[in-house]
Structures are given as structure tokens and as C-alpha cells.
Wavefront OBJ file of the C-alpha trace (Angstrom):
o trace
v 27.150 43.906 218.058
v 23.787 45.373 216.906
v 23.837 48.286 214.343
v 23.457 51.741 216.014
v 19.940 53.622 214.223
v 20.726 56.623 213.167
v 18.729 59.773 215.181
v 17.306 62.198 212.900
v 16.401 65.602 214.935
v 12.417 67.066 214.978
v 14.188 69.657 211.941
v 14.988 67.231 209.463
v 12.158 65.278 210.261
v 9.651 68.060 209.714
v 11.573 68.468 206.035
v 11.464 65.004 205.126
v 7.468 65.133 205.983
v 6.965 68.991 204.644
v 8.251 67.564 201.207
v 5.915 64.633 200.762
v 2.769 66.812 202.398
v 4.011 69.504 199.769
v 2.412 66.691 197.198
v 5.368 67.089 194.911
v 7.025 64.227 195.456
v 6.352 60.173 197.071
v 7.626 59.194 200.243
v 10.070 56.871 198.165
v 11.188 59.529 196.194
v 11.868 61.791 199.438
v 13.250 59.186 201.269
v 15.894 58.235 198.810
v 16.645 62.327 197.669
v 17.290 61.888 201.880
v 19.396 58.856 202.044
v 17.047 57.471 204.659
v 14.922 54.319 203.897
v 10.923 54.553 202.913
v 10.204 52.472 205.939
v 11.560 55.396 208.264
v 9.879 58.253 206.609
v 6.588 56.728 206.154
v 5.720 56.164 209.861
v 6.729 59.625 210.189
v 4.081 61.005 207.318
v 1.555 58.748 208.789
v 1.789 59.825 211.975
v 1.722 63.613 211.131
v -0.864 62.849 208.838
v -3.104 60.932 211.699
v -2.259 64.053 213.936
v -3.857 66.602 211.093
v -6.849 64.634 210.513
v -8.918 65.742 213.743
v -7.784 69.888 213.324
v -9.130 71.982 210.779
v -6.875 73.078 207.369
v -5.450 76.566 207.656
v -6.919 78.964 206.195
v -3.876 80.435 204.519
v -3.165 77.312 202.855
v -2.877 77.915 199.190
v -5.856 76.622 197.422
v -4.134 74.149 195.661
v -3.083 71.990 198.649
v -6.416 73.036 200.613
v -8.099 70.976 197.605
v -5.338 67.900 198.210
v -5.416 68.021 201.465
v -9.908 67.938 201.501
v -9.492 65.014 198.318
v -6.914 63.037 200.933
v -8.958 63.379 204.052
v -12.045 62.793 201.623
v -10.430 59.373 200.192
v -9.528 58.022 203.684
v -13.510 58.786 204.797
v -14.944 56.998 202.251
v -12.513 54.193 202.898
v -13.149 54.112 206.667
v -16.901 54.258 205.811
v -16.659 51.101 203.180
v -14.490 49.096 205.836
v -17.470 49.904 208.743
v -20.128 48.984 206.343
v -18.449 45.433 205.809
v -17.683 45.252 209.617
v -21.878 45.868 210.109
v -22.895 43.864 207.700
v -20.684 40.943 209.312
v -21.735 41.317 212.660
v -25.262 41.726 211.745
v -24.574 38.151 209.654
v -23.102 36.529 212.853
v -25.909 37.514 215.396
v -28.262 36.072 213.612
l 1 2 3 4 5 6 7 8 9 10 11 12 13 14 15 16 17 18 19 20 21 22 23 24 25 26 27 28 29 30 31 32 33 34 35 36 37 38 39 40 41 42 43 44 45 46 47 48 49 50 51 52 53 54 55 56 57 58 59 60 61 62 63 64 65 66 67 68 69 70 71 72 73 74 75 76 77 78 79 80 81 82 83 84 85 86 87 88 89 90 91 92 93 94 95 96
């Protein structure tokens, strides 16, 4: 018989994600505090992550994570900017 996943409830979920936002600790580190396994919590930090990206960052944030939060979305720009500049370069390569 297949194992039955365990269901974790919006609640804990928003915890488990709230601590490794918080910047305190890694998704590892949460996940095993938890009991649950890496690969379950980081879908769930990507996802809420992904779902941040497009609104703006609260105003009441402290200014501490208002300065992670602009250094993470800044990282994954310049990432997603590299990664297009290859993917130009290539295509302008292969029309040629």
C-alpha cells in the first residue's frame, strides 16, 4: 500500500515559510526544527516567494528585512537578466 502524505494546514504552513522569510534561519534548518523534509518546505517558500515578487514591500516592514527582501529580489534580477542575455546572444548566433 502507498504511504499516506501527511497534510499540513495553510497555519503551519505560513510558520514554516514566516521563519525562513524572517532570514534567521535556512529552509533546512526550518524544515528539520519542523520535522518535515527540505523538499516540502522549499516549494512552499518558492512559491510564496514567486507570489511576492510582482507586489510591492510593505511599508511597515522593518528596515532590516525591507533591505533583504530589495538585495533578494535584486539578486534574482540580475540573474534573470544574465540568463536573457545568454538566451539573445544564442538566438542571435543561430539566425545567422
Amino acid at each position: 500500500m502507498p504511504k499516506k502524505l501527511p497534510r499540513y494546514t495553510p497555519e503551519f504552513k505560513e510558520q514554516a515559510i514566516k521563519a525562513v522569510i524572517d532570514g534567521k534561519k535556512s529552509v533546512a534548518q526550518v524544515a528539520h526544527d519542523l520535522g518535515i523534509s527540505s523538499k516540502t518546505l522549499g516549494p512552499w517558500v518558492t512559491a510564496y516567494r514567486k507570489e511576492l515578487a510582482g507586489q510591492p514591500i510593505p511599508e511597515d516592514m522593518p528596515d532590516k528585512e525591507r533591505m533583504k527582501e530589495l538585495e533578494r529580489r535584486n539578486r534574482e534580477l540580475e540573474q534573470e537578466n544574465a540568463f536573457l542575455k545568454k538566451a539573445a546572444a544564442y538566438f542571435a548566433k543561430e539566425h545567422r
